[in-house]
VEXDREN-2710 file (C-alpha; in Angstrom, 1 decimal):
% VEXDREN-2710
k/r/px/py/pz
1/UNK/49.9/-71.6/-72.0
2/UNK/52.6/-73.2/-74.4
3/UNK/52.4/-76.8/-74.0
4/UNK/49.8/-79.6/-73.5
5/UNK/49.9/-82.4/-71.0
6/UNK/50.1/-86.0/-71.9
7/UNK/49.6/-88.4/-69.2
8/UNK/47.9/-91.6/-69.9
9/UNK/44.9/-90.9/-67.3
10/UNK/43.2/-88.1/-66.9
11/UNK/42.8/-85.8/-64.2
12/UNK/40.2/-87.4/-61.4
13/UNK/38.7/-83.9/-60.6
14/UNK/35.2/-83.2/-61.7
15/UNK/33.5/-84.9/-65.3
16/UNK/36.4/-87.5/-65.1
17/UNK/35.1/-89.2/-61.5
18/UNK/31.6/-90.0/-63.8
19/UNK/34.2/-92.2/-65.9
20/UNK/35.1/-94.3/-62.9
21/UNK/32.6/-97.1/-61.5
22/UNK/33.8/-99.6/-59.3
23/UNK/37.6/-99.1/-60.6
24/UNK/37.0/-99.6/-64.1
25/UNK/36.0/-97.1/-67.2
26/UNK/32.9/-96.9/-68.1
27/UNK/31.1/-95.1/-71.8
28/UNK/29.8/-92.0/-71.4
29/UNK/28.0/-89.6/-73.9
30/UNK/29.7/-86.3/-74.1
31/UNK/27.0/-84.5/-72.1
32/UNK/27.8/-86.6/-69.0
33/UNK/31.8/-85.1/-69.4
34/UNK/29.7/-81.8/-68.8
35/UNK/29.0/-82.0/-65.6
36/UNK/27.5/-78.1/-65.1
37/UNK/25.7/-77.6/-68.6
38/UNK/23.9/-74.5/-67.0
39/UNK/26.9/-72.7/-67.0
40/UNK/27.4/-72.3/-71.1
41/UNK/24.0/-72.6/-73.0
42/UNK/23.9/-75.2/-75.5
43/UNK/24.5/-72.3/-78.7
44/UNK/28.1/-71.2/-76.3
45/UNK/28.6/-75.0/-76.3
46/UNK/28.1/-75.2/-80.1
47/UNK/30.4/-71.9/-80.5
48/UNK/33.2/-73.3/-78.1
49/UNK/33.2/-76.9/-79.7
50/UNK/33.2/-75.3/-83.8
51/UNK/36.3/-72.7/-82.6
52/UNK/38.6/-75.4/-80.8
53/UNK/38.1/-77.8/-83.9
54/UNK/38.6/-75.2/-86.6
55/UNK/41.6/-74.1/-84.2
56/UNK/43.1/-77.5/-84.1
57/UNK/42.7/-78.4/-88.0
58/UNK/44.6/-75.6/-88.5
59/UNK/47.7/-76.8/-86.5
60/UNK/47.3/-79.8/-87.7
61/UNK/49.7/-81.3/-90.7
62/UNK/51.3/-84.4/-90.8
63/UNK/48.2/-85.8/-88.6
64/UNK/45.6/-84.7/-90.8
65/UNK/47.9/-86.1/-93.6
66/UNK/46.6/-89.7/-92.2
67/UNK/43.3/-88.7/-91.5
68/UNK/43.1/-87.8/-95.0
69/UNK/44.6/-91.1/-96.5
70/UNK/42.3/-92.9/-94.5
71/UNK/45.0/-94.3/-92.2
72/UNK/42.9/-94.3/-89.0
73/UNK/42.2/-97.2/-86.8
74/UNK/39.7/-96.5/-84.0
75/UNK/39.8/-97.9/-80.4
76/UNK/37.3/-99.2/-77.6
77/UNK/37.0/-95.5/-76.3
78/UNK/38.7/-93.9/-72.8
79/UNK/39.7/-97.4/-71.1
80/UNK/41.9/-98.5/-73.8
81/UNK/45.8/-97.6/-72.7
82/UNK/47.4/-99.6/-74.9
83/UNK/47.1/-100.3/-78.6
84/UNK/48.6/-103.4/-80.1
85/UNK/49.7/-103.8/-83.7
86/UNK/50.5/-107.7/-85.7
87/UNK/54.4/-107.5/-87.1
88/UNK/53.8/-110.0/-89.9
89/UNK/56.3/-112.6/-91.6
90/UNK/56.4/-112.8/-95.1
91/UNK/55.5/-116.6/-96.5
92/UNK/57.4/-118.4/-99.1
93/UNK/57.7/-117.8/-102.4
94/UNK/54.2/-118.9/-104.6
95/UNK/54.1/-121.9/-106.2
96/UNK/54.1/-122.2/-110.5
97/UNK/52.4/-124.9/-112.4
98/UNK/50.5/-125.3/-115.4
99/UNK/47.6/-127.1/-114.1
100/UNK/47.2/-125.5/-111.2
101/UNK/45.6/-128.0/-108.8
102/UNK/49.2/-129.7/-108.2
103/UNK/49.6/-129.5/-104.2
104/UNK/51.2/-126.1/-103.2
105/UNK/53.3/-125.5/-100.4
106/UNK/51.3/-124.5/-97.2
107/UNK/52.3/-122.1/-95.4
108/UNK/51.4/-119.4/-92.5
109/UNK/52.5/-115.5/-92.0
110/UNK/53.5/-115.8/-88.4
111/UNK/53.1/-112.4/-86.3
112/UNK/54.4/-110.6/-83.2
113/UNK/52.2/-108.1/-81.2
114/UNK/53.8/-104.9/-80.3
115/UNK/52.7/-102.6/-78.4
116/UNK/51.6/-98.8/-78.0
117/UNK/50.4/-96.6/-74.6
118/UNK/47.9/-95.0/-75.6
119/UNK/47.9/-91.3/-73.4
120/UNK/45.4/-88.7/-73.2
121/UNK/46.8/-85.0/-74.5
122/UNK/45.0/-82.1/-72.9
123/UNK/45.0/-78.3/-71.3
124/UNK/42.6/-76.8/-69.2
125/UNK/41.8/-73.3/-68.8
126/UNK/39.3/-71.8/-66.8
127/UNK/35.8/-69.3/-67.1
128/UNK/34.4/-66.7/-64.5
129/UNK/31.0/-66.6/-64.0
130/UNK/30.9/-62.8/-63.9
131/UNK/32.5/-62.1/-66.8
132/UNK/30.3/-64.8/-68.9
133/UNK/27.1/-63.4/-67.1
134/UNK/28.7/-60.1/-68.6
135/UNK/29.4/-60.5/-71.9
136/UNK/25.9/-62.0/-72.4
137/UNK/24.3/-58.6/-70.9
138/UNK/25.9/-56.6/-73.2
139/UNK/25.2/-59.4/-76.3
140/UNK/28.6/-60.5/-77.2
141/UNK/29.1/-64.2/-77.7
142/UNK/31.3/-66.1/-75.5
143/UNK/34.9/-65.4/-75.1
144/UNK/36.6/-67.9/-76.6
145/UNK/40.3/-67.1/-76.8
146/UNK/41.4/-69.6/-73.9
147/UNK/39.5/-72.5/-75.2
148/UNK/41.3/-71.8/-78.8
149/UNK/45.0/-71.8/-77.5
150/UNK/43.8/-74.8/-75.6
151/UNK/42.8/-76.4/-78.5
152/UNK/46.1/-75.3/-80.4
153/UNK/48.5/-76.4/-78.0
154/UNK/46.7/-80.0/-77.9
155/UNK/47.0/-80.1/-81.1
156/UNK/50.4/-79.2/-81.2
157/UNK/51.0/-82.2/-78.9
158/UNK/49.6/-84.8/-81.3
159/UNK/51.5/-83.3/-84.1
160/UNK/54.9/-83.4/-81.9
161/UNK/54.7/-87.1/-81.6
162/UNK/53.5/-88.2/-84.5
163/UNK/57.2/-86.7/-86.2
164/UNK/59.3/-86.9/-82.4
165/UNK/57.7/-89.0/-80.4
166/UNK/56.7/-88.5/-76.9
167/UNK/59.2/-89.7/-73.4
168/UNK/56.0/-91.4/-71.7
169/UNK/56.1/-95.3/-71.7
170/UNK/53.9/-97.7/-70.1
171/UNK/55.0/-101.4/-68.6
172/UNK/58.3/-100.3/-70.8
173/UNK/56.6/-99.5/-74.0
174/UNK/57.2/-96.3/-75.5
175/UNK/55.2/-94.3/-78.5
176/UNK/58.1/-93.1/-81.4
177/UNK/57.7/-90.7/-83.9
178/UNK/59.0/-90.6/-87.7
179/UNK/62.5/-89.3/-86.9
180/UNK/63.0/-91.1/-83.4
181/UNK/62.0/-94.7/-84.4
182/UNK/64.8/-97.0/-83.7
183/UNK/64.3/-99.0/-87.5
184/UNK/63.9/-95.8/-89.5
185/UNK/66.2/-96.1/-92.6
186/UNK/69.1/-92.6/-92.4
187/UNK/70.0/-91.5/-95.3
188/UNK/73.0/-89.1/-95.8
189/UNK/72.0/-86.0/-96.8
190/UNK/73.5/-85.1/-101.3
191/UNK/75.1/-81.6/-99.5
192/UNK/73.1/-78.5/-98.0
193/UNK/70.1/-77.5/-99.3
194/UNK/71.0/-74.1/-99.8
195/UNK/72.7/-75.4/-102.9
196/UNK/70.1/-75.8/-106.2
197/UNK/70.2/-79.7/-106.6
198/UNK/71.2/-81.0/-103.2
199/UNK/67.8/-81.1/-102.3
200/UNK/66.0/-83.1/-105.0
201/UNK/69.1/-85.4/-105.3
202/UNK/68.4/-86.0/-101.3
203/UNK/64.8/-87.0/-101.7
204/UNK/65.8/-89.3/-104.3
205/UNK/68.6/-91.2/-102.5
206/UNK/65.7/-91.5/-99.3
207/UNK/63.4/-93.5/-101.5
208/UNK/66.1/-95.5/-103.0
209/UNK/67.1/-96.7/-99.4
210/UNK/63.1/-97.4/-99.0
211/UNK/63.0/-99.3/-102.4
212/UNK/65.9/-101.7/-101.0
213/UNK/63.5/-102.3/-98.0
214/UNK/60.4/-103.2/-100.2
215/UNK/58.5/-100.3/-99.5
216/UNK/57.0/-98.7/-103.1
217/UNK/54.8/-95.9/-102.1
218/UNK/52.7/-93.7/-101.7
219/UNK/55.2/-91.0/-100.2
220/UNK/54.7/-88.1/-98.1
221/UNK/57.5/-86.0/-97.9
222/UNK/58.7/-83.6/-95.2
223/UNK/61.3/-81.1/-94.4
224/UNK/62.5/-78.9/-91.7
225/UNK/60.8/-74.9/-92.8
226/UNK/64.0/-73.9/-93.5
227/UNK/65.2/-76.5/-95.7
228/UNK/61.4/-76.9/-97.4
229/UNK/62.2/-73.1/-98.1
230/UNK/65.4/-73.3/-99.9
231/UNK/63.9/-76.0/-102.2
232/UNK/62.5/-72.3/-103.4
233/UNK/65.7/-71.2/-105.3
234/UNK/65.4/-71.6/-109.1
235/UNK/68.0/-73.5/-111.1
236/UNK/69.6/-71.3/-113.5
237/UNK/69.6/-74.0/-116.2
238/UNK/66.6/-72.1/-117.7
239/UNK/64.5/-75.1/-116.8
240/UNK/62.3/-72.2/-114.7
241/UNK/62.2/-75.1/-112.2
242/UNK/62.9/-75.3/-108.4
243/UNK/64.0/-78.3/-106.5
244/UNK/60.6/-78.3/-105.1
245/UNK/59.0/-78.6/-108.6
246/UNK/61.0/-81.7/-109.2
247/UNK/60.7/-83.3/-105.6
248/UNK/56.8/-82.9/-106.0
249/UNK/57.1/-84.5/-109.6
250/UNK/59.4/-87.7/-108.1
251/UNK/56.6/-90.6/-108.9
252/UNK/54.6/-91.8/-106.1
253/UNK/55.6/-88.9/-104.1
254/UNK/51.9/-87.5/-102.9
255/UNK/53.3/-84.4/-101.8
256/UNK/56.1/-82.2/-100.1
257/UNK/55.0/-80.1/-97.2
258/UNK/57.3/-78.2/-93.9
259/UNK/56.8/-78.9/-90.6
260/UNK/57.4/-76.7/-87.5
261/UNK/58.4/-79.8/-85.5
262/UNK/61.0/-81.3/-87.5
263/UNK/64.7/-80.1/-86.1
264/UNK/66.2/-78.2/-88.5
265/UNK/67.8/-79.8/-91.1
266/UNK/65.7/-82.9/-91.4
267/UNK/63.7/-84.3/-93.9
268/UNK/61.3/-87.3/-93.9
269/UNK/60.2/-89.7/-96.0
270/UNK/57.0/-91.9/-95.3
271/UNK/55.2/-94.2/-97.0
272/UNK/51.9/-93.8/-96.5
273/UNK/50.6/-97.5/-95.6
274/UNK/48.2/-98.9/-93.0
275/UNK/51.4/-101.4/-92.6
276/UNK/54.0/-98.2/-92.0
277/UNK/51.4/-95.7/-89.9
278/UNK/48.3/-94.7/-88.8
279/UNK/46.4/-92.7/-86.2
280/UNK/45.0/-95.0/-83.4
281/UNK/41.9/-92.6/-81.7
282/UNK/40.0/-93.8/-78.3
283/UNK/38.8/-90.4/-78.0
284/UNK/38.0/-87.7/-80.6
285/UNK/39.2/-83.9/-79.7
286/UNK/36.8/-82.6/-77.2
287/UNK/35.8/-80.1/-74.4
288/UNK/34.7/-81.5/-70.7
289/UNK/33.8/-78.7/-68.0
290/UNK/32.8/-79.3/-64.1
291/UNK/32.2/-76.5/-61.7
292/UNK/34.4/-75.0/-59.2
293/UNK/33.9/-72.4/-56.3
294/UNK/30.7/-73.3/-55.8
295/UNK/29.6/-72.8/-59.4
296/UNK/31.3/-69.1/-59.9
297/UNK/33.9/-70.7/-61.8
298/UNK/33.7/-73.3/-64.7
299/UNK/36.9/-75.5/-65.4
300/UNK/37.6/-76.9/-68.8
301/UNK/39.5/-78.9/-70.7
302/UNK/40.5/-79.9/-74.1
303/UNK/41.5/-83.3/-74.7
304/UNK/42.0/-85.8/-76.9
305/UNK/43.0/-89.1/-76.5
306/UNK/44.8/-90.5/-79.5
307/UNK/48.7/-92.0/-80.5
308/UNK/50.0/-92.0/-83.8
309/UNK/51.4/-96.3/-84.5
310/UNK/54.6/-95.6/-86.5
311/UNK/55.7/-99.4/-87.3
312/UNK/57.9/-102.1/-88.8
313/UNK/57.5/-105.3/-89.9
314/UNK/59.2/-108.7/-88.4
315/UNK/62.2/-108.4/-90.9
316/UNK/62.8/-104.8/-88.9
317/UNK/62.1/-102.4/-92.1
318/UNK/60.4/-99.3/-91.6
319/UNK/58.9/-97.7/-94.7
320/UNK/60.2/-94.1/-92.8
321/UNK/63.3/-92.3/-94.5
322/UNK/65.4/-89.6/-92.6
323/UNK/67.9/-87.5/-93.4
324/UNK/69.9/-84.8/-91.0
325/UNK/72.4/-82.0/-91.5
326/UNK/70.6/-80.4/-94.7
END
């Protein structure tokens, strides 16, 4: 089990044909996803659910990253497969006067929508009847080892497109990532990082390019775990300071962090603003079950349904920096 699906509808086997009425989605509480909740008893349910979130969280960087800025924006639930996002235009310049009530230039921000599938990431795994029915008689709680790389590998799949995006479009609309947008700013990188300095001098040059397209900050920054590691190496100006120490001290810069899916030899830039990212969620990270066999066998699946919104404004500037060959 290495890699989630993504699809933008789930499968139609079991809980999911309770989400279809008369073509259309339809709400349903959580327990209705649970089609056989005799199978796992409602502590195993509790069990299950705390080890596939505490799982996740822990695979989870740049996404929790948003979460934690509070750049979230929540959706009308399983039936939305697209999310839509207004590209404004700027207005003219203000007006100056002393008196104030002299007649101002009016004057609109005009928009464009653009739009964002919206899939559903997910893994399923299976549980044998026997085997639960034993590891109850001897008192051991459930087994939940499946359901955790389940959980990992979904969350792996958010994390993936929120820095690389993800090949699945919808009515030609396609979901890009921090170093795959089309209107990210490059930046060539100072030299490679293996070289005190080159590093630093990088970051630096990223968020000059970002000044020139009016976006100030907050940053997060990102690197490749190779290059975030050489940042390590000490100058030997007897300053007692890494590249890292100075990138971290670059103002406005929020912090500096590696990321397993970033090719190596990148490094990102973001600026973290509703207007440059957030995470759109229909559907939080959960587990649905429905029985197979005849009951001996329980299906599940983790899924979440979720697309990070990396965007740009209607004068084509992305507040996303990247750099390659580090």
């Amino acid at each position: 089990m290495e890699t989630a699906n993504i699809t933008l509808a789930g499968s139609a086997r079991g809980g999911f044909a309770a989400l279809l009425e008369h073509g259309t989605l339809k709400a349903v509480r959580e327990h209705q996803m649970r089609t056989n909740a005799n199978l796992l008893r409602k502590q195993e349910w509790e069990e299950l659910d705390l080890r596939l979130i505490n799982v996740a969280r822990s695979r989870l960087t740049g996404i929790l990253d948003l979460i934690n800025a509070g750049l979230t924006h929540r959706l009308g639930g399983l039936g939305t497969t697209v999310t839509q996002y207004e590209q404004l235009t700027d207005m003219s310049a203000a007006n100056i006067s002393m008196s104030g009530v002299t007649r101002g230039e009016q004057d609109d921000a005009g928009f464009n929508l653009i739009s964002i599938p919206v899939p559903i990431i997910h893994k399923d795994f299976a549980a044998n009847i026997r085997r639960l029915m034993a590891s109850r008689k001897l008192g051991d709680s459930i087994d939940t080892a499946q359901g955790e790389i389940a959980s990992r590998v979904v969350a792996d799949g958010l994390e993936n497109m929120l820095f690389n995006g993800s090949n699945l479009q919808l009515d030609g609309n396609k979901i890009y990532g921090y170093a795959t947008h089309p209107k990210r700013v490059i930046v060539s990188t100072a030299g490679d990082w293996g070289t005190v300095g080159n590093s630093y001098t990088t970051i630096l040059n990223m968020i000059s390019a970002l000044h020139l397209k009016k976006q100030f900050g907050p940053y997060g920054v990102y690197a490749a775990t190779v290059q975030f590691n050489q940042t390590q190496t000490y100058y030997t100006d007897g300053s007692g300071q890494r590249d890292l120490d100075r990138i971290i001290k670059i103002p406005n810069v929020q912090f500096f962090k590696p990321s397993d899916w970033l090719t190596a030899g990148t490094a990102i830039v973001v600026q973290l603003t509703s207007d440059v990212v957030d995470l759109a969620i229909a559907e939080d990270m959960r587990t649905i079950s429905w029985a197979e066999f005849g009951g001996m066998q329980e299906q599940f699946k983790v899924m979440q349904c979720a697309v990070p919104r990396v965007k740009y404004d209607a004068d084509n500037n992305c507040g996303v920096a990247v750099s390659t060959g580090n």
